[in-house]
N, C-alpha and C positions, 0 to 999 in steps of 0.2 A: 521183907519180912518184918513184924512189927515186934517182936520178942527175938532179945539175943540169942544167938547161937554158940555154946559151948560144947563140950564135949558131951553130953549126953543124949539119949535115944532121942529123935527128931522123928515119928512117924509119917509126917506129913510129907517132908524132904525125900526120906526111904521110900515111899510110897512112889512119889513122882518122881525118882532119879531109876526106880526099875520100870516104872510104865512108859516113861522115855524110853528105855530098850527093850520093852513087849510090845511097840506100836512098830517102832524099829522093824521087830525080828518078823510082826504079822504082814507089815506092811511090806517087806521083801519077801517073803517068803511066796508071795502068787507071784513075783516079776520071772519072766522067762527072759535074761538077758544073754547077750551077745558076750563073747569071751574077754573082749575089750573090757566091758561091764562088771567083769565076777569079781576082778580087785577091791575096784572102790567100793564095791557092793561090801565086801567079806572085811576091809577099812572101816567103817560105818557101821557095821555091828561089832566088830571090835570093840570100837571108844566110845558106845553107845553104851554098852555091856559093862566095860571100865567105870563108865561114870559111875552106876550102881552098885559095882564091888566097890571099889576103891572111896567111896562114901560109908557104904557099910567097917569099911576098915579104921576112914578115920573116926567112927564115933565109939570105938571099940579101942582106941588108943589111948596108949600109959602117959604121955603125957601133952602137954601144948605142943611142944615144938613136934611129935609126931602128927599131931591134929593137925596142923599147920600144913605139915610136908604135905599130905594126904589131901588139904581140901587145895592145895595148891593142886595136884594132880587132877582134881575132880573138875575144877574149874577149864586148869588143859582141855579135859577130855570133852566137856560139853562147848567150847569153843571148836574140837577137831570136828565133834558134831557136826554141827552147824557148817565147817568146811566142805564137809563128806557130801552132807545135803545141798548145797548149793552145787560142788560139782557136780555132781549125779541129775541135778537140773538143769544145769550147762550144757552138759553132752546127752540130753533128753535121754536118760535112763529112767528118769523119774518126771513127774512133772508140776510145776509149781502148784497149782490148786492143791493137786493132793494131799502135797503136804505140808500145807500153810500150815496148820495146827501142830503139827509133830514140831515146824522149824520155831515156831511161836512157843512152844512148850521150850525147847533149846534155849533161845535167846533167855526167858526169862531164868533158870537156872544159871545162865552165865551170870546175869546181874544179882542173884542173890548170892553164888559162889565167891564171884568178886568180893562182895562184900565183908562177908565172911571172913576171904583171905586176909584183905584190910586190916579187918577188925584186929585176926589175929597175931596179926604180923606183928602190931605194935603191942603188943600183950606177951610176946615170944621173947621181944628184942629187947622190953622191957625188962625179964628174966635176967638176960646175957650178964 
C-alpha cells in the first residue's frame, strides 16, 4: 500500500478484509462435504470472518499499542487463512483453480498486514 496506515477508517482494507470472508462463506456454502470436512471447513470461516472483525476493531482503537495488538491479530488470521485453504486443497475438499483468487486475495493481505505490523511495532516500542 502506498499511503501509511494508521489508526484511522481505511475503506479500501475494510472492504477487502470482509469480501475475503463473503467469498469465504459463498464459496463454502454450495460444498456438500464429508464429516471429515465440516472442521476445516467451519476453521476457515472462522479466521476468515476474524480477519474482518478483528480489523474493524483495530481501527476503532484508543490507542497504538491496541492498534498494534489488533493488526497483529489480523495478520494471524489471514496467515490461518491461507492455512485453511491450502488444507482443504490437500485433502481435496476444495480445489486449487477454484480458489486461486480467494488464496491470491489472502496472500496479499498477509503482505500488507505484515507491513503494517512492522510499521507499528516500531512506533509502539518507540512510546515504551
Amino acid at each position: 500500500m502506498e499511503n501509511q496506515i494508521t489508526k484511522t477508517n481505511h475503506p479500501d482494507l475494510r472492504e477487502r478484509t470482509q469480501l475475503l470472508a463473503s467469498r469465504i462463506y459463498e464459496h463454502l456454502s454450495h460444498k456438500r462435504d464429508s464429516l471429515l470436512g465440516k472442521s476445516p471447513i467451519q476453521q476457515l470461516l472462522r479466521c476468515s470472518s476474524a480477519v474482518a472483525a478483528n480489523f474493524r476493531s483495530a481501527i476503532q482503537g484508543s490507542s497504538d499499542a491496541e492498534f498494534y495488538s489488533k493488526i497483529c491479530l489480523v495478520t494471524e488470521g489471514c496467515d490461518e487463512t491461507l492455512f485453511w485453504l491450502d488444507f482443504l486443497a490437500r485433502i481435496r475438499v476444495l480445489d486449487d483453480a477454484e480458489i486461486a483468487g480467494i488464496r491470491d486475495e489472502a496472500e496479499d493481505l498477509v503482505k500488507i498486514f505484515t507491513k503494517v505490523r512492522v510499521r507499528f511495532r516500531y512506533r509502539v516500542e518507540s512510546l515504551e
